[in-house]
N, CA, C and O atoms as a DFTB+ gen file, in Angstrom:
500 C
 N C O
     1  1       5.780      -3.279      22.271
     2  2       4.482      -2.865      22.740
     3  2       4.054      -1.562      22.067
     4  3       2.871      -1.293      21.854
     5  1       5.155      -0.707      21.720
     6  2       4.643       0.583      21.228
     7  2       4.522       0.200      19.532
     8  3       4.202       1.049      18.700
     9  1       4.724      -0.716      19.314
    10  2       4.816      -0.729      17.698
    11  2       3.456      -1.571      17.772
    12  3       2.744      -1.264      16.816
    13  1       2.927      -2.434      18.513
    14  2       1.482      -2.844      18.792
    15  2       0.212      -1.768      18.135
    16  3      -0.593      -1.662      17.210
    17  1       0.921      -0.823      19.872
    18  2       0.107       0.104      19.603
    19  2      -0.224       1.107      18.471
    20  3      -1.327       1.501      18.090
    21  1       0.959       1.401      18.054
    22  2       0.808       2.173      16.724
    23  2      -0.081       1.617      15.544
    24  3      -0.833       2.228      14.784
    25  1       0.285       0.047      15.630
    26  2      -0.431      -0.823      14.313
    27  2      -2.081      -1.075      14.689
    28  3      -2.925      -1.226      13.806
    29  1      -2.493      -1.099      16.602
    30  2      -3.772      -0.753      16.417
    31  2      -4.403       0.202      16.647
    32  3      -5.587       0.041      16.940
    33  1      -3.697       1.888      16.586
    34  2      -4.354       2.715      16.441
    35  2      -4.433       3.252      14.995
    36  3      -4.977       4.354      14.922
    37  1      -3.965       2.660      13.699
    38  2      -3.467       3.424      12.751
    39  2      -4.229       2.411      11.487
    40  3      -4.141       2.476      10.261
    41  1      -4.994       1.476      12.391
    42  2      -6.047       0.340      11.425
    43  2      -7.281       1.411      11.146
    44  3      -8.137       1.920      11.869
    45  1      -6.976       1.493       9.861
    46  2      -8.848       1.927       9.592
    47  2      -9.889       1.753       9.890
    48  3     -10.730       2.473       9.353
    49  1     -10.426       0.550      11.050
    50  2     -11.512       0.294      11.760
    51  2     -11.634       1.186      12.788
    52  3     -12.702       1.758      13.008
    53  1     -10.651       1.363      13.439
    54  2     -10.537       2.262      14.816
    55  2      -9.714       3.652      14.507
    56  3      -8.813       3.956      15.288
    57  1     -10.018       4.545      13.328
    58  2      -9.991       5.700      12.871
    59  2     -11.273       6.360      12.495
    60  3     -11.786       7.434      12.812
    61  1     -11.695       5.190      11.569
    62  2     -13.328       4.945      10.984
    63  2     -14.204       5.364      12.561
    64  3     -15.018       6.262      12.774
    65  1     -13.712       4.436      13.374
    66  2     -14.906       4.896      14.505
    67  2     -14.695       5.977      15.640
    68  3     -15.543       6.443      16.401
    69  1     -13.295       6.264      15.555
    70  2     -13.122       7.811      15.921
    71  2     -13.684       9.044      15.483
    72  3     -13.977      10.038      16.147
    73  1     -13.805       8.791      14.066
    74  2     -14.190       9.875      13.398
    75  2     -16.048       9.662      13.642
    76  3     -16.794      10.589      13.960
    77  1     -16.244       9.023      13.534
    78  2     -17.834       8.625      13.665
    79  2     -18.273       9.079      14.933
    80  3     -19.295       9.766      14.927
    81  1     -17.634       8.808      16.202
    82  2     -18.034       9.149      17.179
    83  2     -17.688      10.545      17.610
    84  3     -18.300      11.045      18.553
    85  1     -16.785      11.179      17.004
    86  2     -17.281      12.843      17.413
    87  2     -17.661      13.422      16.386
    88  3     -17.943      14.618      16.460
    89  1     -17.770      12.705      15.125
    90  2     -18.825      13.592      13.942
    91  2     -20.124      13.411      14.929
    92  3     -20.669      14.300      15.583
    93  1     -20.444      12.134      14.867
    94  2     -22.214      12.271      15.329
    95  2     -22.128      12.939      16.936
    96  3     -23.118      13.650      17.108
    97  1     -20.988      12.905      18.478
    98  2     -21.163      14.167      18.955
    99  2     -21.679      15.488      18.745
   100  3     -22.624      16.014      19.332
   101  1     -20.772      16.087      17.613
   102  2     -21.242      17.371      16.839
   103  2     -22.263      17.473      16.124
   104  3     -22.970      18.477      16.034
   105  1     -22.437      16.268      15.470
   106  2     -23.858      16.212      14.659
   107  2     -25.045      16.414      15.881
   108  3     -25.648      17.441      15.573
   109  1     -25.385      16.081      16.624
   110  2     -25.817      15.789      18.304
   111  2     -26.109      16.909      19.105
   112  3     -26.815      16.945      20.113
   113  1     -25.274      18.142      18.355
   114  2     -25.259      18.908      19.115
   115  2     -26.010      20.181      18.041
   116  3     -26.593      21.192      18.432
   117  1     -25.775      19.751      16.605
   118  2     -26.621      20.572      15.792
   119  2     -28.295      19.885      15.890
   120  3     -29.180      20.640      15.487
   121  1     -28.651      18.743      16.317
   122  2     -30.245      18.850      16.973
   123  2     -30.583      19.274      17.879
   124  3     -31.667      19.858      17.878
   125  1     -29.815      19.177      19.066
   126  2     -30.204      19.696      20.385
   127  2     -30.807      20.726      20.197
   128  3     -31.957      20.950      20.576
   129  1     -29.888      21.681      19.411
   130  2     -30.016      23.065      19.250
   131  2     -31.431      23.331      18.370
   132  3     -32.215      24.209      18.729
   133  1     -31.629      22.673      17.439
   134  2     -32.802      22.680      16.250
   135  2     -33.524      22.659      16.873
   136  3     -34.476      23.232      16.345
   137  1     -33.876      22.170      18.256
   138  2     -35.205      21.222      18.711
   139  2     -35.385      22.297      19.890
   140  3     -36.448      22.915      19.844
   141  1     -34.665      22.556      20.752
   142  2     -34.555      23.357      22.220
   143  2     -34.592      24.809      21.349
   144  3     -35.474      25.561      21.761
   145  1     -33.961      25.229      20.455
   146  2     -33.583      26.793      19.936
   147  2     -34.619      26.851      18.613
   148  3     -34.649      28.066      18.413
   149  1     -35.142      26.484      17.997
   150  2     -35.582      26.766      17.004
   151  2     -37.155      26.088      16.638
   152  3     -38.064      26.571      15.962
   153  1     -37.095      25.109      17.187
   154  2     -38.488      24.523      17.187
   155  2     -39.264      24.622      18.210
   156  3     -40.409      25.073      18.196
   157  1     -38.496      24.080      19.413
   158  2     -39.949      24.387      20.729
   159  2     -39.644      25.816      20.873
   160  3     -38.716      25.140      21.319
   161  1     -39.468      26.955      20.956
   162  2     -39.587      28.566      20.890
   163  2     -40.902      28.658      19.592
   164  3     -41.754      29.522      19.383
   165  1     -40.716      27.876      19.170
   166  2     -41.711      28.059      17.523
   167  2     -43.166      27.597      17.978
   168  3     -44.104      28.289      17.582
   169  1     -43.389      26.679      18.636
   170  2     -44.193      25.920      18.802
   171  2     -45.092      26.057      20.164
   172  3     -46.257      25.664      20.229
   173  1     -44.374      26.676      21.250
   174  2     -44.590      27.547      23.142
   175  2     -44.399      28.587      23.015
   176  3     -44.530      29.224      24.060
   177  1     -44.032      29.333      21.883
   178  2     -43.720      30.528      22.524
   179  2     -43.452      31.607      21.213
   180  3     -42.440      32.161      20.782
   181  1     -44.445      31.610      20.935
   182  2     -44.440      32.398      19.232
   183  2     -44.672      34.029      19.539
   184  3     -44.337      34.939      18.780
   185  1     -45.118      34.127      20.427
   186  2     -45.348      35.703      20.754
   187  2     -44.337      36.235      21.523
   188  3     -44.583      37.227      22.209
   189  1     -43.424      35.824      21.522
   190  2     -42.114      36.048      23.316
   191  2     -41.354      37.678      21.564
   192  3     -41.782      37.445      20.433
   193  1     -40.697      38.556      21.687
   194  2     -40.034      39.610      21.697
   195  2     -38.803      39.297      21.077
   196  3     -38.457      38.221      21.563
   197  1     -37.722      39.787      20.020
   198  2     -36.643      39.649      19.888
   199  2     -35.789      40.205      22.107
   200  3     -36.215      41.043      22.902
   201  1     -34.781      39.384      22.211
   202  2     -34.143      39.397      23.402
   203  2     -32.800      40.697      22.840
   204  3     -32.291      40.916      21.741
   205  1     -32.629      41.266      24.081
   206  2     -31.142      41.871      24.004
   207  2     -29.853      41.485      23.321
   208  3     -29.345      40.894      24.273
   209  1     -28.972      41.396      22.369
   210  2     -28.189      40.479      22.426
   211  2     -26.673      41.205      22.404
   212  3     -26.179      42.298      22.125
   213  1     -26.166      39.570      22.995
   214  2     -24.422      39.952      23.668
   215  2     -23.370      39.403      23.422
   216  3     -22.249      39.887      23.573
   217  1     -23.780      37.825      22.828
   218  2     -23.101      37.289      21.773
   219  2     -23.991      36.346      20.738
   220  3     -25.222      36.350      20.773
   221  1     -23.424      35.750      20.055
   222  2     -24.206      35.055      18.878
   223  2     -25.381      34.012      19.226
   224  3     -26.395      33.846      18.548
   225  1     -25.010      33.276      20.532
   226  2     -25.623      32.095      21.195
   227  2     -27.203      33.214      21.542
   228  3     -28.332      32.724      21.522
   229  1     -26.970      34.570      21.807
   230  2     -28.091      34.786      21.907
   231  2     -29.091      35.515      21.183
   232  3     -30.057      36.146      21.610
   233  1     -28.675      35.311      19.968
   234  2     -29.281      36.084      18.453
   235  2     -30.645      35.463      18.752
   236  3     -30.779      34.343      19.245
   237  1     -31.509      36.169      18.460
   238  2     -32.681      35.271      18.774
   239  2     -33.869      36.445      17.876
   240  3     -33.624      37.639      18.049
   241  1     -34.902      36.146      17.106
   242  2     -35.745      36.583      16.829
   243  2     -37.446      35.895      17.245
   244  3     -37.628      34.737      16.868
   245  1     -38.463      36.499      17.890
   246  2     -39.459      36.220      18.246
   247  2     -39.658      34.585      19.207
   248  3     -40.605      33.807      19.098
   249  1     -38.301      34.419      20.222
   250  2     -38.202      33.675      20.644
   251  2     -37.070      32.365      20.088
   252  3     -36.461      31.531      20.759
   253  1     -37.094      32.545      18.934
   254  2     -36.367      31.712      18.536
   255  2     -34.493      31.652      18.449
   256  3     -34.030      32.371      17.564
   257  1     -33.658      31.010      19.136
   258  2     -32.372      31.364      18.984
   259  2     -31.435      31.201      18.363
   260  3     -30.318      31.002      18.842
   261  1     -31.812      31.276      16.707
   262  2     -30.856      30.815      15.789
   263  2     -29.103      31.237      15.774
   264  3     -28.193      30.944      14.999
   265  1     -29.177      32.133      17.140
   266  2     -27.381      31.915      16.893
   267  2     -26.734      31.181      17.681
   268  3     -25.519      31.083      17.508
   269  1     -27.380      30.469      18.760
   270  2     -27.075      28.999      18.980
   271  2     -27.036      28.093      18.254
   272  3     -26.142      27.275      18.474
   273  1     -27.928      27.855      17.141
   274  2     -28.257      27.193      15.752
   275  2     -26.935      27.482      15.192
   276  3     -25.950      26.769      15.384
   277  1     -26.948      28.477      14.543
   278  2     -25.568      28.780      13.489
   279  2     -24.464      28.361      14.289
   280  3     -23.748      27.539      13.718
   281  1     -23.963      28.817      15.935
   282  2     -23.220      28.346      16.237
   283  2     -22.763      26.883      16.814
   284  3     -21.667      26.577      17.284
   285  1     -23.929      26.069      16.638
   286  2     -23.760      24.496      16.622
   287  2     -22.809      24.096      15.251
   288  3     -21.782      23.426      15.147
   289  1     -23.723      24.897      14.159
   290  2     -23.724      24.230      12.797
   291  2     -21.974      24.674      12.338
   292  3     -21.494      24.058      11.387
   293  1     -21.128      25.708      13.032
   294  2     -20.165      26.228      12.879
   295  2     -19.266      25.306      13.518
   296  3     -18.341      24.687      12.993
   297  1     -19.731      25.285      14.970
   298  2     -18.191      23.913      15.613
   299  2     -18.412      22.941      14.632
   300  3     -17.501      22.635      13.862
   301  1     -19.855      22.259      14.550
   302  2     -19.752      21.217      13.215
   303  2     -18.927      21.274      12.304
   304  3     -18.266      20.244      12.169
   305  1     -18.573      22.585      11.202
   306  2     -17.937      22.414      10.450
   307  2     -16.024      22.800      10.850
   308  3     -15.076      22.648      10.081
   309  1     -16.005      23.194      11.954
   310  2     -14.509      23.249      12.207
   311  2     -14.427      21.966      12.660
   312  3     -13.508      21.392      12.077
   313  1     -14.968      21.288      13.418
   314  2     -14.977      19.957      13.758
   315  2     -14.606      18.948      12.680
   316  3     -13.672      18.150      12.752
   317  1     -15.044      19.021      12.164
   318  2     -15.515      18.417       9.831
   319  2     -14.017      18.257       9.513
   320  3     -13.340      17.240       9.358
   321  1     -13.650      19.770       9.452
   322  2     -12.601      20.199       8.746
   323  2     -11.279      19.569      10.031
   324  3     -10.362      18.785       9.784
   325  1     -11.451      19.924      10.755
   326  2      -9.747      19.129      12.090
   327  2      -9.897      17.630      11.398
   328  3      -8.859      17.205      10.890
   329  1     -10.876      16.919      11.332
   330  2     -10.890      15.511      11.087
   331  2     -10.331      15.294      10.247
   332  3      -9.414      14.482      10.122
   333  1     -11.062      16.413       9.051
   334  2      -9.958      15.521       7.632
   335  2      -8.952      15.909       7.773
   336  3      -8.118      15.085       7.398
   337  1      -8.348      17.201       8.312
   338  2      -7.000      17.465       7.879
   339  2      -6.095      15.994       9.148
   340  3      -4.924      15.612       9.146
   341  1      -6.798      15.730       9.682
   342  2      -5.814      15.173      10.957
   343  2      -5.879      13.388       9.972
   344  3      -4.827      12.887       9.575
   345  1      -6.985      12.826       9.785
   346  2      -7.289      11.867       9.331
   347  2      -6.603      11.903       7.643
   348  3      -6.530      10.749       7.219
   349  1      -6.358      12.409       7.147
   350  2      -5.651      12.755       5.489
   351  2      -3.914      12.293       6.129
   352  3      -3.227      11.444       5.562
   353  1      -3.457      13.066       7.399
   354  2      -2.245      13.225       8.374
   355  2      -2.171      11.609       8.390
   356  3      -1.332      11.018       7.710
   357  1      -2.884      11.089       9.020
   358  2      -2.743      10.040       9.630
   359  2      -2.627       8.903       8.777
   360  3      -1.895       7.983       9.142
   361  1      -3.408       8.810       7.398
   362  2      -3.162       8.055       5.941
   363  2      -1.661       8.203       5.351
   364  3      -0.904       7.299       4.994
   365  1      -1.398       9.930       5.352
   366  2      -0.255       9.649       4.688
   367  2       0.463       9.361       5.639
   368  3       1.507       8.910       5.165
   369  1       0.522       9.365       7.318
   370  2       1.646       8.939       8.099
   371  2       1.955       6.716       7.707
   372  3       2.991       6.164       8.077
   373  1       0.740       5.899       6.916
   374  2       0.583       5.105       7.016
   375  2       0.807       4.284       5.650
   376  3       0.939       3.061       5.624
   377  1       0.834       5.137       4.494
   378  2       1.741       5.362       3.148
   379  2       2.690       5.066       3.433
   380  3       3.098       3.977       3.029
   381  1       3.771       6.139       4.529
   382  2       5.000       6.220       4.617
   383  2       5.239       4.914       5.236
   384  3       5.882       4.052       4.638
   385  1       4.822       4.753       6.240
   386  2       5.451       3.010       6.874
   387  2       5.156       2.039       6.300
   388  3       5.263       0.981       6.921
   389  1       4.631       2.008       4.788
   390  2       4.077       0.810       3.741
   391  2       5.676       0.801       2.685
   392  3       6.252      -0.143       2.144
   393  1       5.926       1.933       2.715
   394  2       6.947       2.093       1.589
   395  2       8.364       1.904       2.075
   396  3       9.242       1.469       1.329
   397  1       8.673       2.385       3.901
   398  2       9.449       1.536       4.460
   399  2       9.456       0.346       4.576
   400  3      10.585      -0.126       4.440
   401  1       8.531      -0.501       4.809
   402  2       8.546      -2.143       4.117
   403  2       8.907      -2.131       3.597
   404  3      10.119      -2.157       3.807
   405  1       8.301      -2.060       1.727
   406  2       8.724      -2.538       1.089
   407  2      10.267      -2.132       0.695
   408  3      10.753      -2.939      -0.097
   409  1      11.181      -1.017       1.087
   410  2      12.570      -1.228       1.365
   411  2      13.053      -2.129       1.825
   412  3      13.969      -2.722       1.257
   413  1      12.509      -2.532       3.134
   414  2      13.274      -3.948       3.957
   415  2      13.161      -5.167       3.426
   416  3      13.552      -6.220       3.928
   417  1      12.407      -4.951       1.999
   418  2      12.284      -6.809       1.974
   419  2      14.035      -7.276       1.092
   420  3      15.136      -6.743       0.958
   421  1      13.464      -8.363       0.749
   422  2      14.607      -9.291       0.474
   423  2      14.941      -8.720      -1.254
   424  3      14.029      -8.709      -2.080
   425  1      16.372      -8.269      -1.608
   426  2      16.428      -8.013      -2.504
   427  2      16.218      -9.131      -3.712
   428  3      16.620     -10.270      -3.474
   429  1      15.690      -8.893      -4.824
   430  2      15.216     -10.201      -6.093
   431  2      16.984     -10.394      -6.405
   432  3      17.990      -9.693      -6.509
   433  1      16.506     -12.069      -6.479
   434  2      17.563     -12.853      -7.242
   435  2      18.202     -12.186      -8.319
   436  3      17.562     -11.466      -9.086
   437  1      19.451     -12.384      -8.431
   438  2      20.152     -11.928      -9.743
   439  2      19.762     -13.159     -10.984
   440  3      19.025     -14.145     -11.017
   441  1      20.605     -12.553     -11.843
   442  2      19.739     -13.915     -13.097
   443  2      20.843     -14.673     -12.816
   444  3      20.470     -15.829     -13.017
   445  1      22.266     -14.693     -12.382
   446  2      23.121     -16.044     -12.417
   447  2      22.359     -17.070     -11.183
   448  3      22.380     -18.300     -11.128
   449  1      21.802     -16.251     -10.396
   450  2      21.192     -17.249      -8.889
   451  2      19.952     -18.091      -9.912
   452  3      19.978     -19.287     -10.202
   453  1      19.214     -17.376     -10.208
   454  2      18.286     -18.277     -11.160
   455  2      18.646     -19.091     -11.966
   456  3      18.234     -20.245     -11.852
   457  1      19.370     -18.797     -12.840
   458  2      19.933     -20.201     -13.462
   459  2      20.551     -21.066     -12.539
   460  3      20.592     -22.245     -12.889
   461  1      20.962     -20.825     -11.623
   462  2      21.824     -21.606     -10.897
   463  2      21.147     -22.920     -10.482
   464  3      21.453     -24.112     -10.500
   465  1      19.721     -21.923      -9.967
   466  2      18.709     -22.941      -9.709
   467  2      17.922     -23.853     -10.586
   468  3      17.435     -24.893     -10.145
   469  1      17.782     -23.437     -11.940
   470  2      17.281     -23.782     -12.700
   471  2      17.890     -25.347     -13.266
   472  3      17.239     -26.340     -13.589
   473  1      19.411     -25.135     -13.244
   474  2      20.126     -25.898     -13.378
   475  2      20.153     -27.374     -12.193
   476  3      20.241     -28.595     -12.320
   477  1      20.013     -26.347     -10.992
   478  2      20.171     -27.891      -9.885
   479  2      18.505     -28.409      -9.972
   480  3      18.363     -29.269      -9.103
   481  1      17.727     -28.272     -10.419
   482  2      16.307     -28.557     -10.556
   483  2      16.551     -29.317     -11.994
   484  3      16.038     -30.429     -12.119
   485  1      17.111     -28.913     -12.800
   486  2      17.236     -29.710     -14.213
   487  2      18.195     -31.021     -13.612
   488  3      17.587     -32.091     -13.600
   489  1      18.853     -31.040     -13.381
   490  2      20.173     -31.528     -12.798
   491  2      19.251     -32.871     -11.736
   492  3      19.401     -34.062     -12.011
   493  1      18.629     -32.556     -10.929
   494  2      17.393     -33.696     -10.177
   495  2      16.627     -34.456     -10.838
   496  3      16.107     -35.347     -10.166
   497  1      16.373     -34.425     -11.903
   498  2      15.633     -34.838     -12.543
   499  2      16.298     -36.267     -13.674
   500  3      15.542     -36.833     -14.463
């Protein structure tokens, strides 16, 4: 059952859509931000004051809060970067159990076994 599981978590269809579904999460989360932080402030509220600020989420100039922006676009790219390094991990973990196969298979005939055969096949005839 655990060797099941390993063979269907380690199929490229269902890595492919792991990675897809928290890239476009994060991707998801760099519009939110575009649209709520940077565009409607642009569009309601063009006269509002740079705000106090206390951390990056609240960088904000004339209403607008581009360090919510930058800091969307930042988990994005640590996000980016865990994937490949984990997903690169997970290829070569899948290399390695290709090359253990091909250890286990059946060692090739020697050449006396081949003739041997060659002979009882000539020999039928």
């Amino acid at each position: 059952m655990l060797k099941e599981l390993k063979e269907f978590l380690f199929k490229g269809n269902v890595l492919d859509l792991a990675v897809a579904v928290v890239m476009g999460a994060a991707f998801n989360a760099i519009i939110k931000s575009l649209v709520s932080d940077i565009i409607t402030p642009l569009i309601l509220n063009p006269a509002l004051k740079a705000a106090k600020v206390q951390n990056i989420t609240q960088l904000a100039w004339n209403g607008v809060k581009y360090g919510s922006f930058l800091s969307a676009i930042i988990n994005f790219l640590i996000v980016g970067t865990t994937l490949f390094f984990v997903i690169k991990a997970a290829n070569h973990a899948m290399t390695l159990g290709k090359k253990e196969e091909v250890v286990e298979e059946e060692p090739a005939p020697t050449q006396e076994e081949l003739l041997a055969e060659i002979r009882d096949l000539l020999a039928k005839k």
